[in-house]
PyMOL Python script that loads the backbone (N, CA, C, O; Angstrom):
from pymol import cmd

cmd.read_pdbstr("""\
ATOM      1  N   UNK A   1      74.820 135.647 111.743  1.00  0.00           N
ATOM      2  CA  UNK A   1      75.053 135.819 113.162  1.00  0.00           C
ATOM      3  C   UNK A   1      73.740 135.629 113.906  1.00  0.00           C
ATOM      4  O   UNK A   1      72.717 136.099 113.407  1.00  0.00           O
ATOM      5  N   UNK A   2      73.675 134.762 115.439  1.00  0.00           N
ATOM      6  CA  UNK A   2      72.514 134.664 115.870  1.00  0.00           C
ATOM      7  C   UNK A   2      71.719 133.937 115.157  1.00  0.00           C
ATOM      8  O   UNK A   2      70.582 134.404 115.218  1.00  0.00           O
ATOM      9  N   UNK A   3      71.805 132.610 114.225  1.00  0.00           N
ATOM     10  CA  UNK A   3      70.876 132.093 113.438  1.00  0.00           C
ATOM     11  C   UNK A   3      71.173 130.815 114.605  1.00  0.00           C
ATOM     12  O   UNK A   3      72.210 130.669 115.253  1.00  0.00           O
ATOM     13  N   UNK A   4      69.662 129.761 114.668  1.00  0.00           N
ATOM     14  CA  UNK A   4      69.495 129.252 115.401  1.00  0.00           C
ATOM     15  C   UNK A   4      70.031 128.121 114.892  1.00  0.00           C
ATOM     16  O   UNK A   4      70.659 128.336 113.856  1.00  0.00           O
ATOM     17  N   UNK A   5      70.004 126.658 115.351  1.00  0.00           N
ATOM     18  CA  UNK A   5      71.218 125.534 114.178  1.00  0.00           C
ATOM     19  C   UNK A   5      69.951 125.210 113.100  1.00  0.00           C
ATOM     20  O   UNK A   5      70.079 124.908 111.914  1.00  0.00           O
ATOM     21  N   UNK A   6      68.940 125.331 113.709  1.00  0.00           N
ATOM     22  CA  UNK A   6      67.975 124.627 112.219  1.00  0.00           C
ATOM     23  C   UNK A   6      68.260 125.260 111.161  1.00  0.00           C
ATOM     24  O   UNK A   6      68.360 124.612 110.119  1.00  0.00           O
ATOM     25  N   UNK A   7      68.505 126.970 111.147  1.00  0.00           N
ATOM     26  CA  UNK A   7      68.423 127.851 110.005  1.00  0.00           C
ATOM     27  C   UNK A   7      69.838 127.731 109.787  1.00  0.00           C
ATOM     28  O   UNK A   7      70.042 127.469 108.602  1.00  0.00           O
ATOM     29  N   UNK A   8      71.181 127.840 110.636  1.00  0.00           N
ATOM     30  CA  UNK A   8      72.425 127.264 110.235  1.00  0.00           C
ATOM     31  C   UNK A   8      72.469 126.189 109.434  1.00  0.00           C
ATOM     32  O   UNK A   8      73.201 126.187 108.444  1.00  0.00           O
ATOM     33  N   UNK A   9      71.654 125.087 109.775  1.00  0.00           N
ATOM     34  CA  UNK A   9      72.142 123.821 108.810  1.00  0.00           C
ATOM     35  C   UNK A   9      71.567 124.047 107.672  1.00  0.00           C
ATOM     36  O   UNK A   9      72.189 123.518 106.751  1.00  0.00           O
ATOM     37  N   UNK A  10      70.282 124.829 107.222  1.00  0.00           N
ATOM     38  CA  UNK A  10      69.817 124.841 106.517  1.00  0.00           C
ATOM     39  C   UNK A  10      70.597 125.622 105.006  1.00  0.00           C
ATOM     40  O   UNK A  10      70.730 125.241 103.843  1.00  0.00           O
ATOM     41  N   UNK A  11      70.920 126.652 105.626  1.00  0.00           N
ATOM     42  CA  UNK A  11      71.870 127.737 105.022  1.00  0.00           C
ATOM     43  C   UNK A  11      73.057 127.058 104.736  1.00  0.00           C
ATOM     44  O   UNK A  11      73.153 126.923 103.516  1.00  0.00           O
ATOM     45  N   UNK A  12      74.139 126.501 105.425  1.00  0.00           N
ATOM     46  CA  UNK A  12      75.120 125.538 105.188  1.00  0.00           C
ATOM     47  C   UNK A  12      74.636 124.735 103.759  1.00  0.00           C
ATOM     48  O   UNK A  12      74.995 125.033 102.619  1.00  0.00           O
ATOM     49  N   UNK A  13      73.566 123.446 104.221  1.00  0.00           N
ATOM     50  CA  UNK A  13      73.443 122.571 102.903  1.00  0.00           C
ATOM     51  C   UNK A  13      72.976 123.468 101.682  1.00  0.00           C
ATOM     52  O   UNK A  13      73.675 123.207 100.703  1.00  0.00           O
ATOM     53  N   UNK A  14      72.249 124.212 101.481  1.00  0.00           N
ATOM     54  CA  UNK A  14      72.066 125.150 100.771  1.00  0.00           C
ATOM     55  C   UNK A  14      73.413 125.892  99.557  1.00  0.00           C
ATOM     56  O   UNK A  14      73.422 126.161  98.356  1.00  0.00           O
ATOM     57  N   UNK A  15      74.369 125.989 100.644  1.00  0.00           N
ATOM     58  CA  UNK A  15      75.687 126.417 100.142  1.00  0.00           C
ATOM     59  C   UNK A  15      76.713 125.145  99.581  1.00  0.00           C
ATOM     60  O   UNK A  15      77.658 125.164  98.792  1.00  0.00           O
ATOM     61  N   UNK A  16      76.001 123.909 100.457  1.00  0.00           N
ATOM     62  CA  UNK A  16      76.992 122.855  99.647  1.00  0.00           C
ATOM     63  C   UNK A  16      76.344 122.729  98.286  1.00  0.00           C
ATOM     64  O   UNK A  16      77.072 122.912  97.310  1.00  0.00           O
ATOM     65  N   UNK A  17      75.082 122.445  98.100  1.00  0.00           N
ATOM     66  CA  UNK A  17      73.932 122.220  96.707  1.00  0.00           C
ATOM     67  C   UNK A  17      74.789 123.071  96.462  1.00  0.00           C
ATOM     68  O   UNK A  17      75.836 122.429  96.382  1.00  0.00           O
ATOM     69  N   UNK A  18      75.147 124.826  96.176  1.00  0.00           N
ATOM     70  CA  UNK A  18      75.547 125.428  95.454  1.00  0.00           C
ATOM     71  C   UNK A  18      77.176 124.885  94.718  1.00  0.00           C
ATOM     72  O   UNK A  18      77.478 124.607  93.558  1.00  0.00           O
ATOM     73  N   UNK A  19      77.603 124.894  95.403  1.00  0.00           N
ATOM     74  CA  UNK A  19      79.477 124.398  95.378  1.00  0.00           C
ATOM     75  C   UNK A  19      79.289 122.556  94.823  1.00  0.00           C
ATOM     76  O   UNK A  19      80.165 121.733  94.557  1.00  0.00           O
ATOM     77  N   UNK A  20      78.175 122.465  94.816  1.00  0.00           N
ATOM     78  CA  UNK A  20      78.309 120.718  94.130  1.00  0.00           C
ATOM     79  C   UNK A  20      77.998 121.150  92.335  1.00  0.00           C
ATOM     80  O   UNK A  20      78.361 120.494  91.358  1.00  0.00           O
ATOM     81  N   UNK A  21      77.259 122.386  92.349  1.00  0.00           N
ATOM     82  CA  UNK A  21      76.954 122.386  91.309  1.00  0.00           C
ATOM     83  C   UNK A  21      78.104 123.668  90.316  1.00  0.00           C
ATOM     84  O   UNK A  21      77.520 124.659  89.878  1.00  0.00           O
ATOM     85  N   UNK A  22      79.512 123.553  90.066  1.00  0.00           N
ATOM     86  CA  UNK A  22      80.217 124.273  89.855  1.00  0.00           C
ATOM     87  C   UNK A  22      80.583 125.609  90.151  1.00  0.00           C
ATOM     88  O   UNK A  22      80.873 126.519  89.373  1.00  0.00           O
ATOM     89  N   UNK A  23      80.543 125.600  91.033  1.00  0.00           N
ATOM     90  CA  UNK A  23      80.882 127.092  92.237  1.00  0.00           C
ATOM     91  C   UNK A  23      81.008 127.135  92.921  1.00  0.00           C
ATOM     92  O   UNK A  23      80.391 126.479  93.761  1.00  0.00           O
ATOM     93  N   UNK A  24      82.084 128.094  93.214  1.00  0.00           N
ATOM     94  CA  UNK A  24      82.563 128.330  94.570  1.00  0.00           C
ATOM     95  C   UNK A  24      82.335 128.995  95.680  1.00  0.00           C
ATOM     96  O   UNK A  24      82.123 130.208  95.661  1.00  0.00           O
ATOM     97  N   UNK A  25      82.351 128.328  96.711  1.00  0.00           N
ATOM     98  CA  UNK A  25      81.649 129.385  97.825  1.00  0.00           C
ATOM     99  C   UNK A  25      82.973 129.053  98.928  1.00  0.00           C
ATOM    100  O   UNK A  25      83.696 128.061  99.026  1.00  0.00           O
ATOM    101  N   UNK A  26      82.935 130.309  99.670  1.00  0.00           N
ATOM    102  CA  UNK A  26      83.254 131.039 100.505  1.00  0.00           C
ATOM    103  C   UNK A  26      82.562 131.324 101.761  1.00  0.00           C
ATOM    104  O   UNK A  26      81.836 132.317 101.804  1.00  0.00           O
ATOM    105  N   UNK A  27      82.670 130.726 102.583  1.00  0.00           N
ATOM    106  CA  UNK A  27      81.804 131.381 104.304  1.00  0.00           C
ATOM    107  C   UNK A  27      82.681 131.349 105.295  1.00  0.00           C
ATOM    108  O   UNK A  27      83.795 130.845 105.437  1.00  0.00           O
ATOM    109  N   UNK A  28      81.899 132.046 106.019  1.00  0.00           N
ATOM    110  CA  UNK A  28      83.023 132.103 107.610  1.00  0.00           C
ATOM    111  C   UNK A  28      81.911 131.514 108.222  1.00  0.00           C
ATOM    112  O   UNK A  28      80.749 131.659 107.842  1.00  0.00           O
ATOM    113  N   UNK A  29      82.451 130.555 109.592  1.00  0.00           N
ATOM    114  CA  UNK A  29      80.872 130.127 110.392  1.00  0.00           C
ATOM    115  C   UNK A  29      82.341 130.344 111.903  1.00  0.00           C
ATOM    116  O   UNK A  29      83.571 130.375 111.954  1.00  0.00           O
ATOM    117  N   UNK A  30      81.265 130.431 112.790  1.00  0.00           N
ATOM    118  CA  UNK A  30      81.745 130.386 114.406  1.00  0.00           C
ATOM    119  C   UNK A  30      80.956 129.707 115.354  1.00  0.00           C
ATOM    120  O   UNK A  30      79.802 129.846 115.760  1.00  0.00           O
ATOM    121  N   UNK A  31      82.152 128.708 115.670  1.00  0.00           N
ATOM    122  CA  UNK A  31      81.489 126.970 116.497  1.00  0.00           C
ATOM    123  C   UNK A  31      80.269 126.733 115.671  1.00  0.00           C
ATOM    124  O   UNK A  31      79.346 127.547 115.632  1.00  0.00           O
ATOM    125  N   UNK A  32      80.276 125.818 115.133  1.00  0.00           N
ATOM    126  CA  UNK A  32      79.841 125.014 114.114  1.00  0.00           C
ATOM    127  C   UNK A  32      79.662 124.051 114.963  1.00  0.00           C
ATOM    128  O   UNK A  32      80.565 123.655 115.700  1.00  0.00           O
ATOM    129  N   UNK A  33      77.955 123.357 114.950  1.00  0.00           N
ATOM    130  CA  UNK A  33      77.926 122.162 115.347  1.00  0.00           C
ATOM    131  C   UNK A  33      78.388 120.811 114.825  1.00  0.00           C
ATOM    132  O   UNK A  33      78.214 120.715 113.610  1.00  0.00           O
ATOM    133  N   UNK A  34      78.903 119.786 115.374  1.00  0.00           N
ATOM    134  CA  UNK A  34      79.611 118.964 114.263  1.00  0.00           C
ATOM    135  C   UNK A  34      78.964 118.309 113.266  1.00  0.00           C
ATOM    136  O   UNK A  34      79.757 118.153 112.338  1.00  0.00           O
ATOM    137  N   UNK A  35      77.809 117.814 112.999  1.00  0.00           N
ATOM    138  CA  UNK A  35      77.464 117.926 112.049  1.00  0.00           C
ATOM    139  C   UNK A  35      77.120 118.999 110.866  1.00  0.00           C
ATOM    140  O   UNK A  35      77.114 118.576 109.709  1.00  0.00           O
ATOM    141  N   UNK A  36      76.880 120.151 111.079  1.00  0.00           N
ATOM    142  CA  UNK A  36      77.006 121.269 110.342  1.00  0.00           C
ATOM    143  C   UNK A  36      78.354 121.305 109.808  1.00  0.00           C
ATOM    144  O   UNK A  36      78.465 121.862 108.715  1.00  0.00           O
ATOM    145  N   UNK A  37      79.537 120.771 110.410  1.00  0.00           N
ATOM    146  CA  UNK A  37      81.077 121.331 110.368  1.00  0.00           C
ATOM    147  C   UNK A  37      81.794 119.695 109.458  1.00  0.00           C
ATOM    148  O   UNK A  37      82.977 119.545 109.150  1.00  0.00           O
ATOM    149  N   UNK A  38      81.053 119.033 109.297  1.00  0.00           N
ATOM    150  CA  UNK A  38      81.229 117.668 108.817  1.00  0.00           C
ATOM    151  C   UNK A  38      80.384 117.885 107.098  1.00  0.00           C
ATOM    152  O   UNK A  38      80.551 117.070 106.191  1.00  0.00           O
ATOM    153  N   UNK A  39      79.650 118.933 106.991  1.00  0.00           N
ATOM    154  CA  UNK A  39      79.238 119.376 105.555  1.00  0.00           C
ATOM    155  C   UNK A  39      80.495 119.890 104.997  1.00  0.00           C
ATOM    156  O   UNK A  39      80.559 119.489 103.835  1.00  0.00           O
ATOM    157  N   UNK A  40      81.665 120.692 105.338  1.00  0.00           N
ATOM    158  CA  UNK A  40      82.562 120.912 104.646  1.00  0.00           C
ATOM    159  C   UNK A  40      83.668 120.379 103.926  1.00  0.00           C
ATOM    160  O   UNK A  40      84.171 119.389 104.459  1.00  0.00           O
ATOM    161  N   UNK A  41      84.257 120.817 102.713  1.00  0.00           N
ATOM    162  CA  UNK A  41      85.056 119.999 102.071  1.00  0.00           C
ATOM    163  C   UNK A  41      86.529 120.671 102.781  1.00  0.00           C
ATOM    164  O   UNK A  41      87.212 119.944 103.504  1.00  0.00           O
ATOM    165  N   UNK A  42      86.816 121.667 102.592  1.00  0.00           N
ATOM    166  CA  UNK A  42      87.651 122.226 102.757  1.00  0.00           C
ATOM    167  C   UNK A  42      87.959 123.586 104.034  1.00  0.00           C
ATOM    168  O   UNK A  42      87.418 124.659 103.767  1.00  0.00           O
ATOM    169  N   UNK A  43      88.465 123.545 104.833  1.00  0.00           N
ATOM    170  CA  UNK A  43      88.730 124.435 105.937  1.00  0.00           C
ATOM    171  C   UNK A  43      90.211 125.312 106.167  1.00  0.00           C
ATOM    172  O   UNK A  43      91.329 124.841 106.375  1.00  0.00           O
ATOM    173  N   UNK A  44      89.884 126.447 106.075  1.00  0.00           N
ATOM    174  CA  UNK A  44      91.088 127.645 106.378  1.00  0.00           C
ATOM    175  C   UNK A  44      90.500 128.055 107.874  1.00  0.00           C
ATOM    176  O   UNK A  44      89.456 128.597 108.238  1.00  0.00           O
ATOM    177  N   UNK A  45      91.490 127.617 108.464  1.00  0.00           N
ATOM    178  CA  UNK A  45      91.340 127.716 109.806  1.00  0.00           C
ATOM    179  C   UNK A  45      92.761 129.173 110.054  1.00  0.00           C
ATOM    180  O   UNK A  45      93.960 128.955 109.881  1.00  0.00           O
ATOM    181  N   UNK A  46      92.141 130.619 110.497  1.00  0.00           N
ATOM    182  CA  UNK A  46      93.022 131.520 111.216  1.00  0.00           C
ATOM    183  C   UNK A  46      93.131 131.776 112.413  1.00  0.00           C
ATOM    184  O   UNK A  46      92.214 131.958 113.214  1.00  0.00           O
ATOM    185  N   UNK A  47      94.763 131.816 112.685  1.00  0.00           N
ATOM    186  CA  UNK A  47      94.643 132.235 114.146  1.00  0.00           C
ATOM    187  C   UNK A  47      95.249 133.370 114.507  1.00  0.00           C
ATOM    188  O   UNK A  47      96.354 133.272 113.973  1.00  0.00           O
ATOM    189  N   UNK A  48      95.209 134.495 115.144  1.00  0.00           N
ATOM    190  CA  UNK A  48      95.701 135.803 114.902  1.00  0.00           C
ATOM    191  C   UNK A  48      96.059 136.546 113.420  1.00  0.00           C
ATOM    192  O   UNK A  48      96.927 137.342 113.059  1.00  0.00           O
ATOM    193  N   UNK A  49      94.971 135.888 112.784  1.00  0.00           N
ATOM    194  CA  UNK A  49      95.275 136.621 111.569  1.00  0.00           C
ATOM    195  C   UNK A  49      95.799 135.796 110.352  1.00  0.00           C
ATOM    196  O   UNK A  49      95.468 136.082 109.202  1.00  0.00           O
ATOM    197  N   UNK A  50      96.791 134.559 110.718  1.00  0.00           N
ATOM    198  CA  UNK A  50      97.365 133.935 110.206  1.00  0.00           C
ATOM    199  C   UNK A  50      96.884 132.447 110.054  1.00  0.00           C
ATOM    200  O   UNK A  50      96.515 131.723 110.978  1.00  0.00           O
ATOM    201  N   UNK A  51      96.948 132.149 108.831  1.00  0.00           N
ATOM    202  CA  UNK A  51      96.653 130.596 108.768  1.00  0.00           C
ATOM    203  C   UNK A  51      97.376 129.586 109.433  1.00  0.00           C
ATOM    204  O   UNK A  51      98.575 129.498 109.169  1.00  0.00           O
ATOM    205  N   UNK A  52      96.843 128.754 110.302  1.00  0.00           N
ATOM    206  CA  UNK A  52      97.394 127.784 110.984  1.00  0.00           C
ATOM    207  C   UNK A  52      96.664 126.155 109.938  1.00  0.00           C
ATOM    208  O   UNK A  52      97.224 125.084 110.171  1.00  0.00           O
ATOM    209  N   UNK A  53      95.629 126.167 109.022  1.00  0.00           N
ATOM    210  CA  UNK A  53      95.332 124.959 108.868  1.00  0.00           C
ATOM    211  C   UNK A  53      94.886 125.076 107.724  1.00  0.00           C
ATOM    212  O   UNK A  53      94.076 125.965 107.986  1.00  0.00           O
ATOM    213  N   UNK A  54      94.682 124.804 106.078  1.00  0.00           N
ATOM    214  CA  UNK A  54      94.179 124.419 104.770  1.00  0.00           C
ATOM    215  C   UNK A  54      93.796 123.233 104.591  1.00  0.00           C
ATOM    216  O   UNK A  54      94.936 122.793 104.743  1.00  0.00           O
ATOM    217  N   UNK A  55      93.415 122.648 104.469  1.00  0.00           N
ATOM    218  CA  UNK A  55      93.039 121.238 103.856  1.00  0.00           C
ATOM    219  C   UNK A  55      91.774 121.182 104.060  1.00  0.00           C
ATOM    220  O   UNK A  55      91.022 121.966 104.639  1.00  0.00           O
ATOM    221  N   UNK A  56      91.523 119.842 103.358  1.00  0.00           N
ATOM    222  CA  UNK A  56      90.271 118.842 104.371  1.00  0.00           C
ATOM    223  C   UNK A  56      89.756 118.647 105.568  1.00  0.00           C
ATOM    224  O   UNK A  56      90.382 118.009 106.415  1.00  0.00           O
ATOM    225  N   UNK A  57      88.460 119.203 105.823  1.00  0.00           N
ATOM    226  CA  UNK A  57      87.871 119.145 106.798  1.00  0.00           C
ATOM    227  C   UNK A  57      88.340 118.183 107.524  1.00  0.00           C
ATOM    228  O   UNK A  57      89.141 118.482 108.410  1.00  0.00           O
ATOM    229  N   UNK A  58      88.003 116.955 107.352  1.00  0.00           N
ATOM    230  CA  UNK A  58      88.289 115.615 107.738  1.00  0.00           C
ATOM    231  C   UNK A  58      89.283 114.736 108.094  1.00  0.00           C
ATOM    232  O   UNK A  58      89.131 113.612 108.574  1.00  0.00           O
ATOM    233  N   UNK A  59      90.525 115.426 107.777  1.00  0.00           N
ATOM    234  CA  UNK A  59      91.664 115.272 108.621  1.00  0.00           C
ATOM    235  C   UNK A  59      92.512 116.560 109.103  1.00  0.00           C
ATOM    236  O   UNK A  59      93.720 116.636 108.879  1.00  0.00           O
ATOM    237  N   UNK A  60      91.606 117.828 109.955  1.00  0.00           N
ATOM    238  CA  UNK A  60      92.082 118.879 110.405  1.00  0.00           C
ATOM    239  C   UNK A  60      92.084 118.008 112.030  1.00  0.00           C
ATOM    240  O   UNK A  60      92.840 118.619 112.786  1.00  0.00           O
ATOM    241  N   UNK A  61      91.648 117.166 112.502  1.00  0.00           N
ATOM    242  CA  UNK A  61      91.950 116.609 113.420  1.00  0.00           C
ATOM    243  C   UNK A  61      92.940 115.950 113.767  1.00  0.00           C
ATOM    244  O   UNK A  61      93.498 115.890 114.863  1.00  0.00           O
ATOM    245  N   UNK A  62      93.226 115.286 112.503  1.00  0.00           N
ATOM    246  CA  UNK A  62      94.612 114.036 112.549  1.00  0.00           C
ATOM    247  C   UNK A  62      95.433 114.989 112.725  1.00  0.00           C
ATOM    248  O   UNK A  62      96.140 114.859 113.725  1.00  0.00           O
ATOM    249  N   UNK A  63      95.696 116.478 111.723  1.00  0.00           N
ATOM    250  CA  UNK A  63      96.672 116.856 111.278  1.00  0.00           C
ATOM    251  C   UNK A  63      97.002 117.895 112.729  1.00  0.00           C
ATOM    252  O   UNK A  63      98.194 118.199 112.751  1.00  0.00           O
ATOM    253  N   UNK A  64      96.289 118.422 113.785  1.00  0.00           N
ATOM    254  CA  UNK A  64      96.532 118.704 114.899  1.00  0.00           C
ATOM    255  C   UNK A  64      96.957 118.442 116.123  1.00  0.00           C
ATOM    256  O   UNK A  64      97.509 119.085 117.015  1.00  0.00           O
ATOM    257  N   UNK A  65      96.289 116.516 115.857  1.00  0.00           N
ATOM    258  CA  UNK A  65      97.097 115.277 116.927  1.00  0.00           C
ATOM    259  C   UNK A  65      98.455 115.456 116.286  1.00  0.00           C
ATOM    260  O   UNK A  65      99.329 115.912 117.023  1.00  0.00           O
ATOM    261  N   UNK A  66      98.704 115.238 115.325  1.00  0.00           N
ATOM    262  CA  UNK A  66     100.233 114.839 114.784  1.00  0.00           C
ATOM    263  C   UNK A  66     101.013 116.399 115.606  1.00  0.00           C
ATOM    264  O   UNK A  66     102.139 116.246 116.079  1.00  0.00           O
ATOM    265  N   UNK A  67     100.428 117.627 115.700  1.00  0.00           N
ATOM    266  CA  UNK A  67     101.172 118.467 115.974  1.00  0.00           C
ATOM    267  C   UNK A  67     101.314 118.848 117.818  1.00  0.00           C
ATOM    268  O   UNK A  67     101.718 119.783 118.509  1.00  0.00           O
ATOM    269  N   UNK A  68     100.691 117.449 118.032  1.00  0.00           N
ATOM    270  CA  UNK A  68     100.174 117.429 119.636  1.00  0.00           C
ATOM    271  C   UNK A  68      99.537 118.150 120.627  1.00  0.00           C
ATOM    272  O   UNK A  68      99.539 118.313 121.847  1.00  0.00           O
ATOM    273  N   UNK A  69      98.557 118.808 118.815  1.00  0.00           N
ATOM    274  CA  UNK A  69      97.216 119.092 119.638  1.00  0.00           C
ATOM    275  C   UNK A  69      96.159 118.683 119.633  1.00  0.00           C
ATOM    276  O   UNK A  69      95.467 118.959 118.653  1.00  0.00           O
ATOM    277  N   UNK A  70      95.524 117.768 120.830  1.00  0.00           N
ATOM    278  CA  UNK A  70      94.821 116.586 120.447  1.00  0.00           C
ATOM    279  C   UNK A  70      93.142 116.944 120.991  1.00  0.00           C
ATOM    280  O   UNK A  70      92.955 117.325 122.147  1.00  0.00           O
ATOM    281  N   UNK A  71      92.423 116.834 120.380  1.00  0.00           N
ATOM    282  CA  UNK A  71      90.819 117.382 120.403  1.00  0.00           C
ATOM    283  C   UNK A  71      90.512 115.812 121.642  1.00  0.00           C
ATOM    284  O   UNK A  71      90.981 114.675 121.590  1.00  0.00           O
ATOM    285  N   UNK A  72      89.306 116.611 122.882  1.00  0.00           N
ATOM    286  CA  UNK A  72      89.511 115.926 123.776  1.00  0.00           C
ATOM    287  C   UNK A  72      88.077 115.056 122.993  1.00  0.00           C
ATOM    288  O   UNK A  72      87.463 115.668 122.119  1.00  0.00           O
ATOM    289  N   UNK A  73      87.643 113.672 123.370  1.00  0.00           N
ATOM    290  CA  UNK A  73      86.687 113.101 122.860  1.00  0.00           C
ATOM    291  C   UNK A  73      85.890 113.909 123.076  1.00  0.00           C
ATOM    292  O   UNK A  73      86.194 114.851 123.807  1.00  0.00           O
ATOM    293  N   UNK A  74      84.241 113.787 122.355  1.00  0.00           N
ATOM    294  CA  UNK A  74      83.137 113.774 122.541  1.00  0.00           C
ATOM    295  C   UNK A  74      83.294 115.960 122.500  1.00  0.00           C
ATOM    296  O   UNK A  74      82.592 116.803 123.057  1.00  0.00           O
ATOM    297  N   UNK A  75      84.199 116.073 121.824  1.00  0.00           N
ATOM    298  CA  UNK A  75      83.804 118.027 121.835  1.00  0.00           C
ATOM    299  C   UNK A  75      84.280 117.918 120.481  1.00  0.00           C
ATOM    300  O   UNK A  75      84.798 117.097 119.724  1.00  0.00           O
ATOM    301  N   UNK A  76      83.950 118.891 120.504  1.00  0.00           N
ATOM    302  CA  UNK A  76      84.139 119.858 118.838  1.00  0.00           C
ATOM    303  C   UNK A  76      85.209 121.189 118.657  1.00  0.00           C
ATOM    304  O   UNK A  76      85.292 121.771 117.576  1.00  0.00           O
TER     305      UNK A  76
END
""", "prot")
cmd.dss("prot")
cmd.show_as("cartoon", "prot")
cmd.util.cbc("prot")
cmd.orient("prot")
C-alpha cells in the first residue's frame, strides 16, 4: 500500500521471476498501471465479494466487450 510505481513494478517482476520459476504466487494490487497489469498471467477479478472474471489477463478486455462492457480507449 502507498508504494510508488517504480517500487510497484519492481515488486510485481520480482513476483513474476518467482512464479516462472515453479511457484505460485498470489497478490492483490489496486489500479495497476498498465504496464505493471500486462505482467500478469492470470486475473480473479471481485466484485462485491463475488467473482465476476478468471482467466487471462489478456483477454479480460475482450471478454467484458463481449458482455457490453467496453473499456473506453487510452484508460485502464
Amino acid at each position: 500500500s502507498g508504494l510508488d510505481s517504480f517500487t510497484a513494478e519492481y515488486i510485481v517482476r520480482s513476483l513474476v521471476s518467482l512464479s516462472r520459476s515453479d511457484r505460485t504466487v498470489i497478490t492483490t494490487i489496486h489500479s495497476p498501471r498498465t504496464d505493471i497489469f500486462n505482467l500478469f498471467d492470470r486475473v480473479l477479478l471481485l466484485s462485491q465479494g463475488e467473482a465476476v472474471y478468471f482467466g487471462p489477463a489478456k483477454e479480460m478486455v475482450t471478454y467484458f466487450a463481449r458482455l457490453n462492457f467496453h473499456c473506453p480507449k487510452y484508460t485502464n
